[in-house]
C-alpha positions as CSV (number, residue, x, y, z in Angstrom):
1,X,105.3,136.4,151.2
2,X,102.0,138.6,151.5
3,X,100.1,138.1,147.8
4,X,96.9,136.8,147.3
5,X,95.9,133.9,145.0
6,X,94.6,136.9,142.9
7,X,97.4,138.3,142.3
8,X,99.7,135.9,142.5
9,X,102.0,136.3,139.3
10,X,102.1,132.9,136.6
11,X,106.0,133.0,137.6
12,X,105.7,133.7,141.3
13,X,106.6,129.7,141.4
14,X,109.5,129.9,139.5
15,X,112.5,131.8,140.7
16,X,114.5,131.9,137.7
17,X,111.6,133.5,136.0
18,X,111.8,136.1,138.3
19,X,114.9,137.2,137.5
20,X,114.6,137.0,133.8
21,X,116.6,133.8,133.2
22,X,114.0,130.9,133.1
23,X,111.6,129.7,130.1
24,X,109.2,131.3,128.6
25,X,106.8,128.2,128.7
26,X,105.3,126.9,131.8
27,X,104.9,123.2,130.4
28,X,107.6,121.4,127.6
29,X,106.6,117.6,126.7
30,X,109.4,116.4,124.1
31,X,109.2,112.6,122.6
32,X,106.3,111.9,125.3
33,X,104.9,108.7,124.7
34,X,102.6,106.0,126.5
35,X,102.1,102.5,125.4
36,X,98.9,100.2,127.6
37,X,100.2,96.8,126.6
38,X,100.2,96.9,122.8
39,X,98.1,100.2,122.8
40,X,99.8,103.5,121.5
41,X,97.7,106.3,123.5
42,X,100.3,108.9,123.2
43,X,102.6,109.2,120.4
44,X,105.6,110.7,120.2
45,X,104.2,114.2,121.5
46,X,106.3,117.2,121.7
47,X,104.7,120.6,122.5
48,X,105.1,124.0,124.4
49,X,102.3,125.2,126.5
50,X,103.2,129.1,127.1
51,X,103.0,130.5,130.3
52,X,99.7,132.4,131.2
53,X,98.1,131.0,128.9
54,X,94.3,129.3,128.8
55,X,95.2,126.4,126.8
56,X,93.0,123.2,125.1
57,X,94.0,119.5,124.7
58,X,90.7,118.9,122.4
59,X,89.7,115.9,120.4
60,X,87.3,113.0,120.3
61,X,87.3,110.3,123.4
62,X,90.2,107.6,122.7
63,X,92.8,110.8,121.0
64,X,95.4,110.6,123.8
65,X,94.2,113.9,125.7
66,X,93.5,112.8,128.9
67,X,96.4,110.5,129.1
68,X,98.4,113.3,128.0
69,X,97.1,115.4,131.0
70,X,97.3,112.6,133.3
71,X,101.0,112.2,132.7
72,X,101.5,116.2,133.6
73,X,99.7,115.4,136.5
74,X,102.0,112.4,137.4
75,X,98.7,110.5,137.7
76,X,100.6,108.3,134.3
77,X,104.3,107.5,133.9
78,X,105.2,108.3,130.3
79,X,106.6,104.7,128.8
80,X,109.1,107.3,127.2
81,X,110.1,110.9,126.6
82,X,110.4,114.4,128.6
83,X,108.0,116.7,130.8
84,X,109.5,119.3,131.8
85,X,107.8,122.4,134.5
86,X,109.6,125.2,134.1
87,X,112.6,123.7,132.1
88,X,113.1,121.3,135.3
89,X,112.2,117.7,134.0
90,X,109.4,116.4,136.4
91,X,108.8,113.0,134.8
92,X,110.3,110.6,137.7
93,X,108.7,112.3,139.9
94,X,105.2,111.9,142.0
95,X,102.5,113.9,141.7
96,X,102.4,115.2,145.4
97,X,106.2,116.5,144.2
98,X,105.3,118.8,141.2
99,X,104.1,122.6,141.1
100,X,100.8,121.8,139.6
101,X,97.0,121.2,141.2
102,X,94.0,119.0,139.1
103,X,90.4,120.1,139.1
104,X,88.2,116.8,138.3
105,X,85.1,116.1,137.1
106,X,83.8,114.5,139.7
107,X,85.3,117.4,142.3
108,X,86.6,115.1,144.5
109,X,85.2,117.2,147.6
110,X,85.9,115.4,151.0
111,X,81.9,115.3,152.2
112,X,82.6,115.2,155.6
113,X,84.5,118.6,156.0
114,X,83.4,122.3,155.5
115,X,83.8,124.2,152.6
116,X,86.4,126.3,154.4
117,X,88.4,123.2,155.6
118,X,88.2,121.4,151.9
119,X,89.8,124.8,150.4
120,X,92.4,125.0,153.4
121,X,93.3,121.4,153.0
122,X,96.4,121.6,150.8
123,X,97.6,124.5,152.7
124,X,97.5,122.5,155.9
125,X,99.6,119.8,154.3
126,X,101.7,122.2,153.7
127,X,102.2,123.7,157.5
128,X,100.6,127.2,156.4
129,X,100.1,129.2,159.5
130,X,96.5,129.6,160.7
131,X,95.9,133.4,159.7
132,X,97.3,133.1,156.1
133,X,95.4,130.0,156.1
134,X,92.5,131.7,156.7
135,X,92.9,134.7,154.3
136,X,93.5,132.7,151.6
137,X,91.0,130.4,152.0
138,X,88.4,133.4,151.7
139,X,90.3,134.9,148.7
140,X,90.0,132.5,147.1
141,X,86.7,131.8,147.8
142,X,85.6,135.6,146.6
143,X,87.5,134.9,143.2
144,X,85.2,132.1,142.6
145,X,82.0,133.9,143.8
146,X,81.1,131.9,147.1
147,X,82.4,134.2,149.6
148,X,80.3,133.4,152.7
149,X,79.4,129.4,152.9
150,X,82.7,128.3,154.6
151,X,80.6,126.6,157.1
152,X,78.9,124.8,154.6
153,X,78.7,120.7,153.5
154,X,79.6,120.2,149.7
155,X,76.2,118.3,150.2
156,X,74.6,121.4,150.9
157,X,75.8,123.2,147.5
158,X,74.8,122.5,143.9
159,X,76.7,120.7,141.2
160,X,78.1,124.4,139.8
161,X,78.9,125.4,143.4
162,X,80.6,122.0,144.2
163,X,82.7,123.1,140.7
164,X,83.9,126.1,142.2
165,X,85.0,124.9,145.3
166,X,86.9,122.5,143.8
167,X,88.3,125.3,141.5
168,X,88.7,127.2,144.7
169,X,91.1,124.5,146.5
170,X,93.2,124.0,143.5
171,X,93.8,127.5,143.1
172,X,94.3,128.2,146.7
173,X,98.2,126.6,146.7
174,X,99.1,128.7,143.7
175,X,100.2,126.2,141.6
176,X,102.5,126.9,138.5
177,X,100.0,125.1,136.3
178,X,96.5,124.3,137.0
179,X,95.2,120.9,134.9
180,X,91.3,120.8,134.1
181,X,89.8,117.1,133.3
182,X,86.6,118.1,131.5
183,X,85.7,119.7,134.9
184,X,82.1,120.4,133.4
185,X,81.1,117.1,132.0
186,X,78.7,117.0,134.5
187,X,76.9,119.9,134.6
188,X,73.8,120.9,132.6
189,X,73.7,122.9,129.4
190,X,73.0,125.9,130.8
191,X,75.3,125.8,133.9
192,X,78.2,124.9,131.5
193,X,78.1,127.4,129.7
194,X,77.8,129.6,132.6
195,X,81.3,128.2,133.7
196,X,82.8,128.6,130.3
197,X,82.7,132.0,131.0
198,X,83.8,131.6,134.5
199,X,86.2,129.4,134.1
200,X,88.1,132.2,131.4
201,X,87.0,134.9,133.8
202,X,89.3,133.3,136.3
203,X,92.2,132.7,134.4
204,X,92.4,136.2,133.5
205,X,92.3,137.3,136.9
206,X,95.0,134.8,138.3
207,X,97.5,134.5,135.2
208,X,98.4,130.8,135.7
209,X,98.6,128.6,133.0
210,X,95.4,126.7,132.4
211,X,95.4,123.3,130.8
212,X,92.3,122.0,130.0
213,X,91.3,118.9,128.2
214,X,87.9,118.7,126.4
215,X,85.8,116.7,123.7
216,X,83.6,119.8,123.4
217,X,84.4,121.9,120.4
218,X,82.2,124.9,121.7
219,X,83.7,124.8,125.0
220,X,87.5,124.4,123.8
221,X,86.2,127.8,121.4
222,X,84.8,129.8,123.9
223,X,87.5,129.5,126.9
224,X,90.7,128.7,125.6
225,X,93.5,131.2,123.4
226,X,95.6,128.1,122.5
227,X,94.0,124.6,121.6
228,X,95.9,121.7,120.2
229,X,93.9,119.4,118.5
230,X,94.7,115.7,119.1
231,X,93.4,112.5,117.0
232,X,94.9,109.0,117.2
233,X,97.8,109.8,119.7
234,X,99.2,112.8,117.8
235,X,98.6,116.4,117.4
236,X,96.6,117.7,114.3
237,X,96.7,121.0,114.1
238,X,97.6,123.8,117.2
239,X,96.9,127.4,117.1
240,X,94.2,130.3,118.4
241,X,90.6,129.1,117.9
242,X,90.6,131.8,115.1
243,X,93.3,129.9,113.2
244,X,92.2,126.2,113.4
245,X,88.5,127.5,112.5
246,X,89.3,129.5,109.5
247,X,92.4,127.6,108.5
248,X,92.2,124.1,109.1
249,X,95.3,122.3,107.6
250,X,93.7,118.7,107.1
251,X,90.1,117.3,106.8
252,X,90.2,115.8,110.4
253,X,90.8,119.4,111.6
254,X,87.7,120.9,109.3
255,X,85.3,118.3,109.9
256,X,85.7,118.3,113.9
257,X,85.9,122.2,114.4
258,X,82.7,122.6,113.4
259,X,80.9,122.0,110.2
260,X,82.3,122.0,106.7
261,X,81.8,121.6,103.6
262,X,84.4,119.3,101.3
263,X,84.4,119.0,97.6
264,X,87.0,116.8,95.6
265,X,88.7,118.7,92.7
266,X,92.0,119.3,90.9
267,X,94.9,122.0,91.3
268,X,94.2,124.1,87.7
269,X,96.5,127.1,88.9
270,X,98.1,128.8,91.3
271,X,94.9,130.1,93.2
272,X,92.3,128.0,91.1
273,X,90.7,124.2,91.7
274,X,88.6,122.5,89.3
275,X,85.8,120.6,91.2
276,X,84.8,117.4,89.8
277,X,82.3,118.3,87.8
278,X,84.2,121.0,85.9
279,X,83.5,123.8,88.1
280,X,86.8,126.0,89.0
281,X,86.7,127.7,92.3
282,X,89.2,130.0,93.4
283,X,91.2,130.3,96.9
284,X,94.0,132.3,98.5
285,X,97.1,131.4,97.1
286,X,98.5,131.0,100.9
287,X,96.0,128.5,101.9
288,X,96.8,126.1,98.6
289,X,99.8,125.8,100.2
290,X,102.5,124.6,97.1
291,X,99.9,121.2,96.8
292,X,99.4,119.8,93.0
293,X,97.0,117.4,92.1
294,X,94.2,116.2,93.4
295,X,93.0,118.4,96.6
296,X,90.0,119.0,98.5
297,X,88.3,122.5,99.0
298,X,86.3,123.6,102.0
299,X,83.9,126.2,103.0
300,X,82.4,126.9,106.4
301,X,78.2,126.4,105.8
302,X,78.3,130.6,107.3
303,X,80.3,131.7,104.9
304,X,77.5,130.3,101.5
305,X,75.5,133.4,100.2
306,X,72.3,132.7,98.7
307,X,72.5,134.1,95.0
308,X,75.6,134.3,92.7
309,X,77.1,137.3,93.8
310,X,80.3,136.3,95.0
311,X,83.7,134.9,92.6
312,X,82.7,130.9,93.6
313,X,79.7,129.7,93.0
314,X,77.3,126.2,93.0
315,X,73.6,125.7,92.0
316,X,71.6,122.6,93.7
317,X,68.5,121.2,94.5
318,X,67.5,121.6,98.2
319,X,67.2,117.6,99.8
320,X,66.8,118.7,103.8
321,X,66.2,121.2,105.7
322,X,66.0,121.7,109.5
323,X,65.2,124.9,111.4
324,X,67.3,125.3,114.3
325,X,65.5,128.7,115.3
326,X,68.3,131.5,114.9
327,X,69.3,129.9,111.5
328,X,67.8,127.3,109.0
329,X,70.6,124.3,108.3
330,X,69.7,123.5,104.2
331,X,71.7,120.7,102.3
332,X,72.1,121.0,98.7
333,X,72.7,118.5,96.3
334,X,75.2,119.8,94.0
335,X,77.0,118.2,90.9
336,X,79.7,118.8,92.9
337,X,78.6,116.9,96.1
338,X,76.4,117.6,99.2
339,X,76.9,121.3,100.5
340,X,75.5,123.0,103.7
341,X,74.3,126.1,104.0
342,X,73.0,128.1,107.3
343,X,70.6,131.0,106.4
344,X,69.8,133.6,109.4
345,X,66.1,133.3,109.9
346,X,66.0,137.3,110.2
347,X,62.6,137.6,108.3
348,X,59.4,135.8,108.8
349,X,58.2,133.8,105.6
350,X,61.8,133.3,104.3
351,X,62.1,128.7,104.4
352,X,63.0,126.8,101.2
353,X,60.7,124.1,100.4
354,X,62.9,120.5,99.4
355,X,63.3,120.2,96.3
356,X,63.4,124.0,95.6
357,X,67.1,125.1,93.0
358,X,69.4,127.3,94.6
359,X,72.7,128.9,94.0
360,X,75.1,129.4,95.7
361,X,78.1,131.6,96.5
362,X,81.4,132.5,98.7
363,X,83.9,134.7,98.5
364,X,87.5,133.3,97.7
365,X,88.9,134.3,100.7
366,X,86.9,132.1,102.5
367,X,87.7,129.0,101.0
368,X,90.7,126.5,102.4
369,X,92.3,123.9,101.0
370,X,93.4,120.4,102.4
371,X,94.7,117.1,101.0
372,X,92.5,115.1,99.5
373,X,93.2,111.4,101.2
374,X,92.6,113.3,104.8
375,X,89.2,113.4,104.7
376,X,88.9,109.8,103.3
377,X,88.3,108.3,106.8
């Protein structure tokens, strides 16, 4: 078959996708679960990953994550459940034996081979003939930007170009899903972000499914259209970056995506909380979500407006301050509790001295609401 990893199709794997009969998710895990001795790391997991899709296992280091990848990989054997590939249940088998390739962070390169022969290794394994070999090899290659250094020692390439190669030999096979253990852990701010945008650049071009685990809020944001977001073994919350950011449906969600800021109070209405010290905000109907009781609010530090000019409102006495160059972060202490605020340092001479009163204000429709024992932690 003549097609280049480029543009190899997410389903070219698969041939009841191709006539129209097979799933239209690349990955199912149903019931998966792994216990280390009396250790829980995965929970009871169930989840589709679509196909095509650049998709996020994000949480904080001990959430399940990586064992969840690992065990797609075949690297882990669940203790129970399902994992399918393209509705075909690939949990007794090997790694070696399943349609998907693993980019580490430690690229794994072999140091004694050339670039060309490291990329062309898993086609040799797999008896690929010595002219497809070779145009694949470069093709894939060009998609990662390193066309030209097949004669090369990984030795002889930086930490960013090591990346891609190992990028580069993953891809090569044209894998049903490609799995990405926080492949840029070890690179330096600035290269890392660099390969954010690389890394989405790519997945665009080639269409496969993308799996990608991360602890790294900003990076799970800026590459991924799907992130589930896993704490304790389970899955918190899953949907588009937009979604979990603007809607977070429990404190664990709110206070890990970023900052925000949450303030006890009690159900009053259908779209009204009263904050516990008699202030009533009010929020979107939708995001109050049929609670009663005692609930917490939240509001994103971006979304506070200096001045009352919005529905919601708090005044407070400015206790820190810290100028982080495009913005000033300010903390307020309200009678409500603490509240954040950034303000865009778009004017010279415009910092708050401590101790300075301020108020506040935000528009109802960016306020969400969350139970009120989440966020005691």
């Amino acid at each position: 078959m003549d097609e280049s990893v480029v543009t190899a199709p997410p389903s070219a794997a698969s041939p009841s996708a191709e006539n129209g009969s097979g799933p239209e998710y690349d990955i199912r895990l149903i019931g998966l679960t792994k216990r280390f001795d009396d250790v829980v790391a995965v929970d009871n997991l169930s989840l589709d990953i679509d196909r095509g899709h650049f998709f996020a296992l994000l949480g904080p280091s001990g959430c399940g994550k990586t064992t969840t990848l690992r065990m797609i990989g075949g690297f882990e054997e669940p203790t129970e459940g399902r994992i399918e590939l393209g509705g075909v249940d690939v949990a007794p088998l090997p790694a070696y034996k399943r349609d998907v390739n693993t980019v580490f962070q430690s690229y794994a390169l072999f140091p004694h081979l050339s670039i060309f022969e490291n990329v062309a290794f898993g086609l040799r394994r797999r008896r690929v003939k010595g002219g497809e070999v070779r145009r694949r090899v470069v093709e894939a290659l060009e998609l990662v930007g390193l066309a030209g250094l097949e004669r090369r020692k990984p030795r002889q390439l930086s930490g960013g170009q090591q990346q891609r190669i190992a990028l580069a030999r993953a891809l090569v096979n044209r894998p049903r899903v490609l799995l990405l253990d926080e492949p840029l852990g070890a690179l330096d701010l600035k290269l890392r972000k660099e390969m954010q945008l690389e890394l989405k650049r790519i997945q665009s071009e080639v269409g496969i499914t993308f799996v990608h685990v991360t602890h790294d809020q900003e990076e799970a944001m800026t590459m991924a259209d799907q992130i589930v977001i896993m704490n304790g073994g389970h899955i918190e919350q899953s949907g588009t970056p937009t979604e979990l950011y603007e809607s977070p449906r429990t404190a664990f969600v709110a206070g890990f995506l970023g900052v925000s800021n949450l303030l006890e109070g009690t159900m009053v209405g259908e779209d009204r909380v009263k904050l516990s010290d008699g202030t009533e905000v009010q929020c979107p109907r939708e995001a109050l979500g049929g609670r009663t009781g005692t609930v917490q609010i939240g509001v994103r530090p971006e979304k506070l407006r200096l001045g009352a000019g919005e529905a919601n409102s708090l005044s407070g006495t400015v206790a820190e301050s810290a100028y982080i160059g495009v913005s000033t972060q300010y903390t307020l202490d309200t009678p409500a509790g603490p509240v954040t605020v950034y303000v865009q340092n778009d004017r010279p001479g415009g910092q708050v001295a401590t101790g300075e009163r301020l108020t506040l204000s935000w528009s109802p429709e960016s306020t969400f609401v969350v139970d009120s024992q989440e966020g005691l932690q």
